[in-house]
N, CA and C atoms as a LAMMPS dump frame, in Angstrom:
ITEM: TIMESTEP
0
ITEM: NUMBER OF ATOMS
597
ITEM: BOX BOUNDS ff ff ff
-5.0000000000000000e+02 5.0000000000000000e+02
-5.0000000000000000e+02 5.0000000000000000e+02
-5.0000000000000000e+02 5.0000000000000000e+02
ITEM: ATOMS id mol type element x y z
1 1 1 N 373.512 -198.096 387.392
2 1 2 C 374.172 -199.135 388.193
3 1 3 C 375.234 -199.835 387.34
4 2 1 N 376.526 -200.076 387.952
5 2 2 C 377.493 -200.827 387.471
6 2 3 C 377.548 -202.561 387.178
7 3 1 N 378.116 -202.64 385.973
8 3 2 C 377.651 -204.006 385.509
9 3 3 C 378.02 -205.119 386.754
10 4 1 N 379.184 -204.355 387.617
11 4 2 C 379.468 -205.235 388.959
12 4 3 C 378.41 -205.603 389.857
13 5 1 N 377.801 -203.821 390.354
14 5 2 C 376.555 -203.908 391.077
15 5 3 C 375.454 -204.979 390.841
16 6 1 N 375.329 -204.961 389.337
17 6 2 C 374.119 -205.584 388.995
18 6 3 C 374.449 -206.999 389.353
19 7 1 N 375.651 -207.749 389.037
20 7 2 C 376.248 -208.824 389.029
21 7 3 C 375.85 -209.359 390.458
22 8 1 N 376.691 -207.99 391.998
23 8 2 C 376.362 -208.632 392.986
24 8 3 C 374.898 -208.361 393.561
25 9 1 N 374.101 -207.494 392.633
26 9 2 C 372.829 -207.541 392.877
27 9 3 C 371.911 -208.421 392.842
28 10 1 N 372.239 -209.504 391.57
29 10 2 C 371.703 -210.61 391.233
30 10 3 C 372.266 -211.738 391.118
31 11 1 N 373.111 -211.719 392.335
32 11 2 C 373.916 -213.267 392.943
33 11 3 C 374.696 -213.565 391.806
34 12 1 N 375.302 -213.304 390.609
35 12 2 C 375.176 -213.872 389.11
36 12 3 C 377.259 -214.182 389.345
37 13 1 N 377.044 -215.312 389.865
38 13 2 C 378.417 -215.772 390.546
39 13 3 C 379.559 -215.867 389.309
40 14 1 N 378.798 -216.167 388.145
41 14 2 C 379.889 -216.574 386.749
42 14 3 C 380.046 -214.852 386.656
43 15 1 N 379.696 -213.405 386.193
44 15 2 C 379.65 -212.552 385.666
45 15 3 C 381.499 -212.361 387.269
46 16 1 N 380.9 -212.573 388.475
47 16 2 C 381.839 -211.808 388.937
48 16 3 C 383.274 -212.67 389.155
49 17 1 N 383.154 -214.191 388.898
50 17 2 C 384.577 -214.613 388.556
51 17 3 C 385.019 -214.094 387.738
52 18 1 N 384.287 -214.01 386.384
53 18 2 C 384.867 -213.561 385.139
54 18 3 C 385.787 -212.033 385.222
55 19 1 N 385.131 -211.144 386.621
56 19 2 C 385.386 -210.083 386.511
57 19 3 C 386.797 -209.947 387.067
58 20 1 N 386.62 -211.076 388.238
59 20 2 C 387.817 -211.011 389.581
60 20 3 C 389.496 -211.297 388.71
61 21 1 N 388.991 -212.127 387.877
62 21 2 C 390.167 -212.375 386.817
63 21 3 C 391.06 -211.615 386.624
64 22 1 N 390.217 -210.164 386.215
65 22 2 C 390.89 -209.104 385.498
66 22 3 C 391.509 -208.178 386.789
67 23 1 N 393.078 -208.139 386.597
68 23 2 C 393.732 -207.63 387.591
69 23 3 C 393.81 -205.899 387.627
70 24 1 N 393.16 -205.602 386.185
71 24 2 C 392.351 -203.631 386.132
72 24 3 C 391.268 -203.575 386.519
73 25 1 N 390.512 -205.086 387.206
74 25 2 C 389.332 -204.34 387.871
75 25 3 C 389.565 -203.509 389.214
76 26 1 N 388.73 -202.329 388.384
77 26 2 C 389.204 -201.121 389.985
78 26 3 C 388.896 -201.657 391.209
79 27 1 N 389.66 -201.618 392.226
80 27 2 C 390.293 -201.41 393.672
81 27 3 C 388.774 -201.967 394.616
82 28 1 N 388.036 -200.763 394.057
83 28 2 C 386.872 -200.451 394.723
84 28 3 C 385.278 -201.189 394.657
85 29 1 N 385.776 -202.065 393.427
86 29 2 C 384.518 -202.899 392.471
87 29 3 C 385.433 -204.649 393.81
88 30 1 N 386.967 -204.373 393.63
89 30 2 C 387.166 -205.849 394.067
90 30 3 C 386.302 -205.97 395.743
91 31 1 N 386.508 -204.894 396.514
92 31 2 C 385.88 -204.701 397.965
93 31 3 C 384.614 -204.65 397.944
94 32 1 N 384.229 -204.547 396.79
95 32 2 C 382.227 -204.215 396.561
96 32 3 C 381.723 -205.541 396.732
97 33 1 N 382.73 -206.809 395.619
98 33 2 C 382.536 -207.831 395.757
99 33 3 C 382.665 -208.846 397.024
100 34 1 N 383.744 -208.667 397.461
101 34 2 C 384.263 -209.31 398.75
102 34 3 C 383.113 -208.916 400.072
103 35 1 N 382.893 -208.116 400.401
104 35 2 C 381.913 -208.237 401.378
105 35 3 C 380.445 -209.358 401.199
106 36 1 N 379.938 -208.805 400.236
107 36 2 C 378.743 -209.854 400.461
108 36 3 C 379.08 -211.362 400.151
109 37 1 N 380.329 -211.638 400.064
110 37 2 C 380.476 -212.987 399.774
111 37 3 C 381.69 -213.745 400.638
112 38 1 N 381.506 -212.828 401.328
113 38 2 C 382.85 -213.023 402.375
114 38 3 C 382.773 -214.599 403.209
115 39 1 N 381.558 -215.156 402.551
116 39 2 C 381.598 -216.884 403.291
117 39 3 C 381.265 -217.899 401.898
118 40 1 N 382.067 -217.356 400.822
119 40 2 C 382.181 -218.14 400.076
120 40 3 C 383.224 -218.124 399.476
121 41 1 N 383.638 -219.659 399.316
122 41 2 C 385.232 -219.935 399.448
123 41 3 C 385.57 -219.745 397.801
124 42 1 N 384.872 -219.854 396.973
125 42 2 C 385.717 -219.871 395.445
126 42 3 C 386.241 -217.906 395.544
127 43 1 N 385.188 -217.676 395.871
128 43 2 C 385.167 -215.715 395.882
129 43 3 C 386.204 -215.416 396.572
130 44 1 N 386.286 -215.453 397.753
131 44 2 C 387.29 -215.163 398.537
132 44 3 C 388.397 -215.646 397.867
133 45 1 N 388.952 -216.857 397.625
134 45 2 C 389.847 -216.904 396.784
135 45 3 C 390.267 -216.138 395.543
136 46 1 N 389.298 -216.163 395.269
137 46 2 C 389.676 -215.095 393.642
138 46 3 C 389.98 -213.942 394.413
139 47 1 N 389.404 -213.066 394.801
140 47 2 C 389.59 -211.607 395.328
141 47 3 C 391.205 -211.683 396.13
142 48 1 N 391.516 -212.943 397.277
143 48 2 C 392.814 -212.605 397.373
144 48 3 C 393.759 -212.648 396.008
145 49 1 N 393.284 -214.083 395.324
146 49 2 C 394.349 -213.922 394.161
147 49 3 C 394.456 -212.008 393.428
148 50 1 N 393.425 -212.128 393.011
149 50 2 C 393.346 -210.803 392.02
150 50 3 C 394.342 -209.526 393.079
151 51 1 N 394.119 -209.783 394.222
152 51 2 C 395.483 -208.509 394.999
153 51 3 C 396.489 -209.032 395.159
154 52 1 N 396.786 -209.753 394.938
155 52 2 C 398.512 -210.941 395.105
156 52 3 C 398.709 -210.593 392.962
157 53 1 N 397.575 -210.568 391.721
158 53 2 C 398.294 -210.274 390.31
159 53 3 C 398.643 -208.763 390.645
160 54 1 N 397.909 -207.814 391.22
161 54 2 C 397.757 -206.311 391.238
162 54 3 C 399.325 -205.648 391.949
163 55 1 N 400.041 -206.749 392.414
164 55 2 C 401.066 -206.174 393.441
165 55 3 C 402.425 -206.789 392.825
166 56 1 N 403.762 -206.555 393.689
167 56 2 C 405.033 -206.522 392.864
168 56 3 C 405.555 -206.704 393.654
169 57 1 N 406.448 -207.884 394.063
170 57 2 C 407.484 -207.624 395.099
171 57 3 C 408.818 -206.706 394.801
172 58 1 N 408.915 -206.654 393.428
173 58 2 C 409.935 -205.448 392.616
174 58 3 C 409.285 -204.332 392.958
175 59 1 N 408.395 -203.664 392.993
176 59 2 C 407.809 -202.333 392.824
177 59 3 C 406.291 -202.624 393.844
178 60 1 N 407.216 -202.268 395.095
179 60 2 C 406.296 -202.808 396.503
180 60 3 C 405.345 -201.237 396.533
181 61 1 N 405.58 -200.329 395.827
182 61 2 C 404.284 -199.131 396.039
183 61 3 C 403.12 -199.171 394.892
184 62 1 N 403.348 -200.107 394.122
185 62 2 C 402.69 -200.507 392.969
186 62 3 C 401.256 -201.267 393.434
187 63 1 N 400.033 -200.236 393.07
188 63 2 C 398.716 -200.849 393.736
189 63 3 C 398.578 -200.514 394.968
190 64 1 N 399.552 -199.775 395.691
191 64 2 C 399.585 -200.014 397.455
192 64 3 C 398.215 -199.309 397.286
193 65 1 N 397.184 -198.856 398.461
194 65 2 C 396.239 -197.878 398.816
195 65 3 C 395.699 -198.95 400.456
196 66 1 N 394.585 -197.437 401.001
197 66 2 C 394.24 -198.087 401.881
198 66 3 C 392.633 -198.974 401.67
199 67 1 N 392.212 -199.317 400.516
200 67 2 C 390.92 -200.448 400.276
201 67 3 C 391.854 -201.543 400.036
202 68 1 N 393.073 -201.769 399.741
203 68 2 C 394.187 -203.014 399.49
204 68 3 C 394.238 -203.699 401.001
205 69 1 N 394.892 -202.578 401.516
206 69 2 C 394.92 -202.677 403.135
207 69 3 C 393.885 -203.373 403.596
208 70 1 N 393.072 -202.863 403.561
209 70 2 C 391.718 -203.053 404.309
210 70 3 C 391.352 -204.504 404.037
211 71 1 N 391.219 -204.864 402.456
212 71 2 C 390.704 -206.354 402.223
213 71 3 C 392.02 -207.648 402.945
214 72 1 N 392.967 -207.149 403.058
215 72 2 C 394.032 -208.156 403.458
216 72 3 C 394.104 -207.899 405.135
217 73 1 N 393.492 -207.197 405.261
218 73 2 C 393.609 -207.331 406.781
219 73 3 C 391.907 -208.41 407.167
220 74 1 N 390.855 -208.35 405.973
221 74 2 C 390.018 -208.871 406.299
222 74 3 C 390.315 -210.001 406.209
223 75 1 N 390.515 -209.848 404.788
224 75 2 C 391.172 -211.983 404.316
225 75 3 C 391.677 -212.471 405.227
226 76 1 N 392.741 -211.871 405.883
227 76 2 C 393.633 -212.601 406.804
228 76 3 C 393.127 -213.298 408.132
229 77 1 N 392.058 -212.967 408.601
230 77 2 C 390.916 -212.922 409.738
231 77 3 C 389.6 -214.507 408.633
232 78 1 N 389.378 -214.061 407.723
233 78 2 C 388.759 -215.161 407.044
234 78 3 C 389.311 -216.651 406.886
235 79 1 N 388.393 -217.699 408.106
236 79 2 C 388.663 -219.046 407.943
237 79 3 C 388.432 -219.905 406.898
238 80 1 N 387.283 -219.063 405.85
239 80 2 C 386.692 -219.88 404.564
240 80 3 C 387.639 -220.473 403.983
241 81 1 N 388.679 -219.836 403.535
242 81 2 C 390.048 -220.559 402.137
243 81 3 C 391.028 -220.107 402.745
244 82 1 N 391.754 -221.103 403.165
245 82 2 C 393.274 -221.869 403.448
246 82 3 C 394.292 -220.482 402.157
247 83 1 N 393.821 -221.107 401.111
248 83 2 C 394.535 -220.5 399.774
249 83 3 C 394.552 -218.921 399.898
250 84 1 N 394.052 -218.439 400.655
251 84 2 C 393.41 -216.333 400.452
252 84 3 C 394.467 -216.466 401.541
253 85 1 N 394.461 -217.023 402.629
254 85 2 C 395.868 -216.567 403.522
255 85 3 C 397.168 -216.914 402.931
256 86 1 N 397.146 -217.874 402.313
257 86 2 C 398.469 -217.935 401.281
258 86 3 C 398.882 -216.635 400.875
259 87 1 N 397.717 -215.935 400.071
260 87 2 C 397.953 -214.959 398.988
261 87 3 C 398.322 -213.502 400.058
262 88 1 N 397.612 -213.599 401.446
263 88 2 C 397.978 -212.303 402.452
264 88 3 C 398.954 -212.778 402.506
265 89 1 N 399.824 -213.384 403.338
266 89 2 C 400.83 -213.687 403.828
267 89 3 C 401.857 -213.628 403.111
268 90 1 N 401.958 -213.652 401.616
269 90 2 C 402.809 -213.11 401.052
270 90 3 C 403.084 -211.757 400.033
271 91 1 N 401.743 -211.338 400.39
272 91 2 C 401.626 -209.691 399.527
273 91 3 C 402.297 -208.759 400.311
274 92 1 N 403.277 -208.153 399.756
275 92 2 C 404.07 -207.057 399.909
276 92 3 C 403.279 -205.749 400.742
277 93 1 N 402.162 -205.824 400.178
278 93 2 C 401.604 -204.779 400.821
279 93 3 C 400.753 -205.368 402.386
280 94 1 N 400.847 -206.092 403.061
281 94 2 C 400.258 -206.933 404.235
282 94 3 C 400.927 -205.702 405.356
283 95 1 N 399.843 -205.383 406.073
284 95 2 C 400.712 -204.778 407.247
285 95 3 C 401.506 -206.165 408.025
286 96 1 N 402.515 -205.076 409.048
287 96 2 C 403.243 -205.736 410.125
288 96 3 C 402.797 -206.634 410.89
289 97 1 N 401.381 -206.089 411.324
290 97 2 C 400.459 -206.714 412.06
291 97 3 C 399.833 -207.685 412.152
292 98 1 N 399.386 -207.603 410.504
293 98 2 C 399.031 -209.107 410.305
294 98 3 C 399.671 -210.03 409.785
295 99 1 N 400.869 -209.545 409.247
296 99 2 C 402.482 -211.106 409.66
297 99 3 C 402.097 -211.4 410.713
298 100 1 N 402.211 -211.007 411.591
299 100 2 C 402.831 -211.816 413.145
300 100 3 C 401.536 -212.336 413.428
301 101 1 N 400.305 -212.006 412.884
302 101 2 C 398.505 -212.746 413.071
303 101 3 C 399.414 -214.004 412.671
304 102 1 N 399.355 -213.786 411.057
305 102 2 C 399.282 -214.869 410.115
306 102 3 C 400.424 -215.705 410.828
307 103 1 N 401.706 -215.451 411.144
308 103 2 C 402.4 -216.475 411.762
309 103 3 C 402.785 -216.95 412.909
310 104 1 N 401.598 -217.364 413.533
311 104 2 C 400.633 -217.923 414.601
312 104 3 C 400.102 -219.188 414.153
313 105 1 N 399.804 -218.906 412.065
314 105 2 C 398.754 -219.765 411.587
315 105 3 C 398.711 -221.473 411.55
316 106 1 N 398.331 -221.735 412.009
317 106 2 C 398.454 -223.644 411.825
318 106 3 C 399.41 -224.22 411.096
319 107 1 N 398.379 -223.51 409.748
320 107 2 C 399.4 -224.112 408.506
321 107 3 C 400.58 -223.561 408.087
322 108 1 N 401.589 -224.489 407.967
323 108 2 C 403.13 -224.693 407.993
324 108 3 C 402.923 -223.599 406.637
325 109 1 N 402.338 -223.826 405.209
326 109 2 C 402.701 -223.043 404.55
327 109 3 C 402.315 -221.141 404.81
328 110 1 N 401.157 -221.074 405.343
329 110 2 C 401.061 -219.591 405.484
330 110 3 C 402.508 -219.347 406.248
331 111 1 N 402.842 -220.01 407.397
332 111 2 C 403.585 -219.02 408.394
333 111 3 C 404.923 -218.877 407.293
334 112 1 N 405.265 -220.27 406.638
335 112 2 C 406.341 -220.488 405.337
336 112 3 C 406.288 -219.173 404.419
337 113 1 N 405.186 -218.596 404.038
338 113 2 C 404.975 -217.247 403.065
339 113 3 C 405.019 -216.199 403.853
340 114 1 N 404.749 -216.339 405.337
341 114 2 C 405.111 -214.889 405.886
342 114 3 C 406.813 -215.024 405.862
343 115 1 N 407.396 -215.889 406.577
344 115 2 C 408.807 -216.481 405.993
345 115 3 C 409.576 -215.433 404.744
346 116 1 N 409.019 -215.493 404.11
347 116 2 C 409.676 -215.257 402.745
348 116 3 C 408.534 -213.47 402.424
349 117 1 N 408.179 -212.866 403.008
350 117 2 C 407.422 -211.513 402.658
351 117 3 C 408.665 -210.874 402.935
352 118 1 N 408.738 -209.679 402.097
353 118 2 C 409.697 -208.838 402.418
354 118 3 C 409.475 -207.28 403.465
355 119 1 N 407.649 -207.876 403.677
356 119 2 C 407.123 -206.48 404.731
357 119 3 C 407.448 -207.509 406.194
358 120 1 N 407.837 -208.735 406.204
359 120 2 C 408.119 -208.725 407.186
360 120 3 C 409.17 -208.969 408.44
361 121 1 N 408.858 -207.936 409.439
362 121 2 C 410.237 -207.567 410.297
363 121 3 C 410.879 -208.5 410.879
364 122 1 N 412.136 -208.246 410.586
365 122 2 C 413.305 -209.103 411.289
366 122 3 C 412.614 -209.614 412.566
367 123 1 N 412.357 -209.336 413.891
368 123 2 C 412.532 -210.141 415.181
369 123 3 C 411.758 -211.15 414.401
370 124 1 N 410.485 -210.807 413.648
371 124 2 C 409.499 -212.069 413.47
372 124 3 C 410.518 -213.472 412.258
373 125 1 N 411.366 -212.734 411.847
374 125 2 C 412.144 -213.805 410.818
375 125 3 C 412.676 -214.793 412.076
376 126 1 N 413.373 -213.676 413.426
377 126 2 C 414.065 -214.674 413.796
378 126 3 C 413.495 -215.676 414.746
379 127 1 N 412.006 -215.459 414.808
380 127 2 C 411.321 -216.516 415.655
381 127 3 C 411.203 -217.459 414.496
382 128 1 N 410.77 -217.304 413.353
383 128 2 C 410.965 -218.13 412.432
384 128 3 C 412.175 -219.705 412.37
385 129 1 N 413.296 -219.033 412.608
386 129 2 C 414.527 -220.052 412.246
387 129 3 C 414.185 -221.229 413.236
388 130 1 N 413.33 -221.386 414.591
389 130 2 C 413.259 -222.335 415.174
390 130 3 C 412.086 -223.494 414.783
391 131 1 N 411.261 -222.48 413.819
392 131 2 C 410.013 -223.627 413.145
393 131 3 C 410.252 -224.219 412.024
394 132 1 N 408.891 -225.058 411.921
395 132 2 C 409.689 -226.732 411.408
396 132 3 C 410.557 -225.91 409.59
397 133 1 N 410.803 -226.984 408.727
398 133 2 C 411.663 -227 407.901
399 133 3 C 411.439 -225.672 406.611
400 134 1 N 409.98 -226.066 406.299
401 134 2 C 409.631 -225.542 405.425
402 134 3 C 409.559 -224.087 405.592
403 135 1 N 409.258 -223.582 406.899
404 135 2 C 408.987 -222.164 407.173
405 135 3 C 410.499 -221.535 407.623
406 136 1 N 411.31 -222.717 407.648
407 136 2 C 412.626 -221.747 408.209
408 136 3 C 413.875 -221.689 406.752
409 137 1 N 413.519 -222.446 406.024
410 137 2 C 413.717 -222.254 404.656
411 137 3 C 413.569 -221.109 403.929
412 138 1 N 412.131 -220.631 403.863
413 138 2 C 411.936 -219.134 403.286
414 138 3 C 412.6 -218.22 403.965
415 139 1 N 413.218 -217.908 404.608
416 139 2 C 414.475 -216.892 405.175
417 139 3 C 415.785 -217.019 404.686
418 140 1 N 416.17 -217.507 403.837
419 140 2 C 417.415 -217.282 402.837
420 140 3 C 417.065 -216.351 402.019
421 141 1 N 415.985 -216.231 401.072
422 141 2 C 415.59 -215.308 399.876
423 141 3 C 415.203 -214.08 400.845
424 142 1 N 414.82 -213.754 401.896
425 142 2 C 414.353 -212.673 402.338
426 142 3 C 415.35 -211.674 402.722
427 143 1 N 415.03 -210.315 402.093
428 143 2 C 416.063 -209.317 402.29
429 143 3 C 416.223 -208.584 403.829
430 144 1 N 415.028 -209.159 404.712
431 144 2 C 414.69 -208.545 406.023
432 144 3 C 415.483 -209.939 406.76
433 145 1 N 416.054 -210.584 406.731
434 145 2 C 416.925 -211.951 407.488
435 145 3 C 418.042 -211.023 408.127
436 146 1 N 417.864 -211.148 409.218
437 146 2 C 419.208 -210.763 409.898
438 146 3 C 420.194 -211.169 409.709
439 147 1 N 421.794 -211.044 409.501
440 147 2 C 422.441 -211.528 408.62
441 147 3 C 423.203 -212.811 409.158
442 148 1 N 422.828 -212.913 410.816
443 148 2 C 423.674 -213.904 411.592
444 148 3 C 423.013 -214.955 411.251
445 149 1 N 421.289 -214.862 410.974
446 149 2 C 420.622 -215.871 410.376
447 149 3 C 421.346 -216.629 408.971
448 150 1 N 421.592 -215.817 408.177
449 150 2 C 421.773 -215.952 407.216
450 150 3 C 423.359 -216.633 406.98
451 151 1 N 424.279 -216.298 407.89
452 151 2 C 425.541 -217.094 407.732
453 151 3 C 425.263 -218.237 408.285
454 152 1 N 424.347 -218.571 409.147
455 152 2 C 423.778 -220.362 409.4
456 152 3 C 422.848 -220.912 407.914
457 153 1 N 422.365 -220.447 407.165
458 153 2 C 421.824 -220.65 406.377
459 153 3 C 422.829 -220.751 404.994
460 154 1 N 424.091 -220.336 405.172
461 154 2 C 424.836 -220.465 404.204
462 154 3 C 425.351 -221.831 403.937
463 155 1 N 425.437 -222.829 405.623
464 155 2 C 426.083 -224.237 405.057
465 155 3 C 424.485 -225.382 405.109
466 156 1 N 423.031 -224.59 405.097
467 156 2 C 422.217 -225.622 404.884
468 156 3 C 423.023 -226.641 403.991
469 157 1 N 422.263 -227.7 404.206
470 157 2 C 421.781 -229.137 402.945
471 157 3 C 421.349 -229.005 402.245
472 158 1 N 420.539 -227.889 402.117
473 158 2 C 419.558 -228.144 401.2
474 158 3 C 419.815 -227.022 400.048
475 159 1 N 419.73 -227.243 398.887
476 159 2 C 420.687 -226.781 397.941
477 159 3 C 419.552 -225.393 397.557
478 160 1 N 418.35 -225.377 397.352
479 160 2 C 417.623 -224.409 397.159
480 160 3 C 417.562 -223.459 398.301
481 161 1 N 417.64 -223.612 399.44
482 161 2 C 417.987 -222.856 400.455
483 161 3 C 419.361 -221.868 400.257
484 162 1 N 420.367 -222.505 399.599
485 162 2 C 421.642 -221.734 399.362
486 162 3 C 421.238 -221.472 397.972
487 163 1 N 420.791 -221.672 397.064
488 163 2 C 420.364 -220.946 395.874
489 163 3 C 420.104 -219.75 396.213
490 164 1 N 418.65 -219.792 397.475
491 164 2 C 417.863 -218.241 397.653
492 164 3 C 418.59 -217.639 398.373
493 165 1 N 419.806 -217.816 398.834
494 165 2 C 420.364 -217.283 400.029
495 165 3 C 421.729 -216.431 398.628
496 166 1 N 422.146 -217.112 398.015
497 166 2 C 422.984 -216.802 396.68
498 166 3 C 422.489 -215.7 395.908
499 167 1 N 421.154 -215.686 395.464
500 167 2 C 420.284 -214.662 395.063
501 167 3 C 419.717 -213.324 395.869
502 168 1 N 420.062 -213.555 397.297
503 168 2 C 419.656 -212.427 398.13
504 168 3 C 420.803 -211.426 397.85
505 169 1 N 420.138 -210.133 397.961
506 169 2 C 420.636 -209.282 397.338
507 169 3 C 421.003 -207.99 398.557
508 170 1 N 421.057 -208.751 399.903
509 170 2 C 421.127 -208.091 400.968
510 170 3 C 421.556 -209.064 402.422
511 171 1 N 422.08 -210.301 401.564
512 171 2 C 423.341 -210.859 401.766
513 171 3 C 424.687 -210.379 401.936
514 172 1 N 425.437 -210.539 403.032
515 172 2 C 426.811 -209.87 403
516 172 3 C 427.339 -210.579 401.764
517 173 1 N 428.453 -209.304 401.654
518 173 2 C 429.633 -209.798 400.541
519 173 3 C 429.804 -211.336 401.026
520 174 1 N 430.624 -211.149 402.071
521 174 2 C 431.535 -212.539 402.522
522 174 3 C 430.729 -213.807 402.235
523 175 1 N 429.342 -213.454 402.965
524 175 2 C 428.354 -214.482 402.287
525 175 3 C 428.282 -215.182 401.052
526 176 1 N 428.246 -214.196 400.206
527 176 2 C 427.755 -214.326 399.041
528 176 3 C 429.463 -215.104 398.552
529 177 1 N 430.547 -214.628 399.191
530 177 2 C 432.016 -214.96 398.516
531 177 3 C 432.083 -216.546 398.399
532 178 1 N 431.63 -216.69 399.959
533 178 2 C 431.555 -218.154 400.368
534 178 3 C 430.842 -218.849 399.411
535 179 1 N 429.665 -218.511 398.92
536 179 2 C 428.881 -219.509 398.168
537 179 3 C 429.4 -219.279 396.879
538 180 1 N 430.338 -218.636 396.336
539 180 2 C 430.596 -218.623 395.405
540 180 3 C 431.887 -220.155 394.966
541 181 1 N 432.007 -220.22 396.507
542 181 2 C 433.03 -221.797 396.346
543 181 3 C 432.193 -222.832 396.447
544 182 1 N 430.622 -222.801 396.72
545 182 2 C 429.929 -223.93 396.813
546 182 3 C 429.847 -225.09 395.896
547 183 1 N 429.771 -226.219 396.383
548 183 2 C 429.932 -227.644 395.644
549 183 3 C 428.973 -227.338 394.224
550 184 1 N 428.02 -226.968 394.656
551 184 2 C 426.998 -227.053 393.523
552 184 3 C 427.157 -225.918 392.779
553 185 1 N 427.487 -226.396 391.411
554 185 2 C 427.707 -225.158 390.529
555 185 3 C 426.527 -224.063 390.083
556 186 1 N 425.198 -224.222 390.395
557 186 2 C 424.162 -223.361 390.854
558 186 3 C 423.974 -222.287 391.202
559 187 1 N 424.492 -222.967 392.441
560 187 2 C 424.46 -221.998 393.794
561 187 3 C 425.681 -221.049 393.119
562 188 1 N 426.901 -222.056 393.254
563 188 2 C 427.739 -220.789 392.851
564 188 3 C 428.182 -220.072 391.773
565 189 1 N 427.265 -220.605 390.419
566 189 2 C 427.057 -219.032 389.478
567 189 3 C 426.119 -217.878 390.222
568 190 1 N 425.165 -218.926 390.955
569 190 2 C 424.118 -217.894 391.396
570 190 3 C 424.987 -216.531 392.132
571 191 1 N 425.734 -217.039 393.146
572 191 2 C 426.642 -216.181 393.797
573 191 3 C 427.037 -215.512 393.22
574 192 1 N 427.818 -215.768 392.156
575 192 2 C 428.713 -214.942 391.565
576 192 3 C 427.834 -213.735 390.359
577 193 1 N 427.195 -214.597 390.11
578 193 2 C 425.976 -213.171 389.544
579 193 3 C 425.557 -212.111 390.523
580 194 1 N 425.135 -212.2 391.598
581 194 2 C 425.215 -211.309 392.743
582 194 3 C 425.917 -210.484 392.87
583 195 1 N 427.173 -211.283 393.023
584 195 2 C 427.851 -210.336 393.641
585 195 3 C 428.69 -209.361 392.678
586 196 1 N 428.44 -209.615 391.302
587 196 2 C 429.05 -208.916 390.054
588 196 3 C 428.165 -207.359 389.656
589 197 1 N 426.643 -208.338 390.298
590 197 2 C 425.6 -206.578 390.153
591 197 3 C 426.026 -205.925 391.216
592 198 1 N 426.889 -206 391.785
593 198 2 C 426.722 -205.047 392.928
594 198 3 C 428.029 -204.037 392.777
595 199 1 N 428.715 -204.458 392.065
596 199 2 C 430.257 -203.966 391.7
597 199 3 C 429.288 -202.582 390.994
């Protein structure tokens, strides 16, 4: 028997934080854990964290499989921790499906992190732009923003909004030209770094 097994054999709650930590614990030890503890909120938390260290929004096939799948489609369904839908809602690897669950969700920040996922599809960005501040914010940095979104998002107020919108890398040129005249000199190095990698 595996030192995990034994761990969730004998309730021994410190052995399997210690374990959840480690973002090389195999795939299959993190789902071993997550079931029998699936109504306890420190666990559940760790287990989403530990698949939110395991993943990449740079290198979105990195970790992918279908036991990844599987636990984020559970998490996402789990009312225990607020914080584990945080961590679905913005893992790269989240199906389609459960974006559009998760942004349904109460809380302003989950639907805010589906906002800003890059698995998720445009129509759902553009129901986005009509909710409140915080969730229509994360659609500047997102490379899935439709781009008509995104030229309203070019004269926000709000200066981090045109930062992430400066840094999108699937931003039109013209976009990106514009913010390169922006007041705030930020934004418009940010721009202009952009648009220099792309030359």
């Amino acid at each position: 028997m595996s030192n995990i097994n034994m761990a969730i054999e004998n309730n021994d709650i410190d052995t399997i934080i210690e374990a959840l930590d480690d973002k090389e614990l195999p795939i299959e030890d993190v789902k071993a854990i997550y079931y029998p503890f699936s109504e306890n909120k420190e666990i559940v938390g760790l287990v989403a964290m530990n698949l939110s260290l395991r993943t990449s929004v740079y290198d979105r096939d990195k970790e992918y499989s279908d036991t990844m799948v599987e636990l984020l489609i559970e998490i996402s369904r789990n009312r225990v921790d607020m914080g584990a839908r945080w961590a679905v809602a913005k893992n790269p690897h989240t199906p389609a499906e459960v974006l559009r669950f998760l942004a349904e969700d109460d809380v302003n920040l989950v639907r805010a992190l589906v906002a800003t996922n890059p698995s998720t599809p445009p129509e759902l960005l553009e129901k986005f732009f009509s909710d409140e501040k915080i969730v229509r914010d994360g659609l500047s940095g997102n490379p899935n923003t439709p781009s008509k979104l995104l030229k309203i998002l070019a004269d926000d107020s709000d200066k981090m909004v045109r930062m992430r919108l400066a840094e999108n890398r699937s931003a039109s040129s013209e976009i990106i030209a514009s913010l390169m005249k922006d007041d705030d000199p930020d934004v418009a190095k940010a721009a202009e770094i952009n648009l220099n990698e792309r030359v």
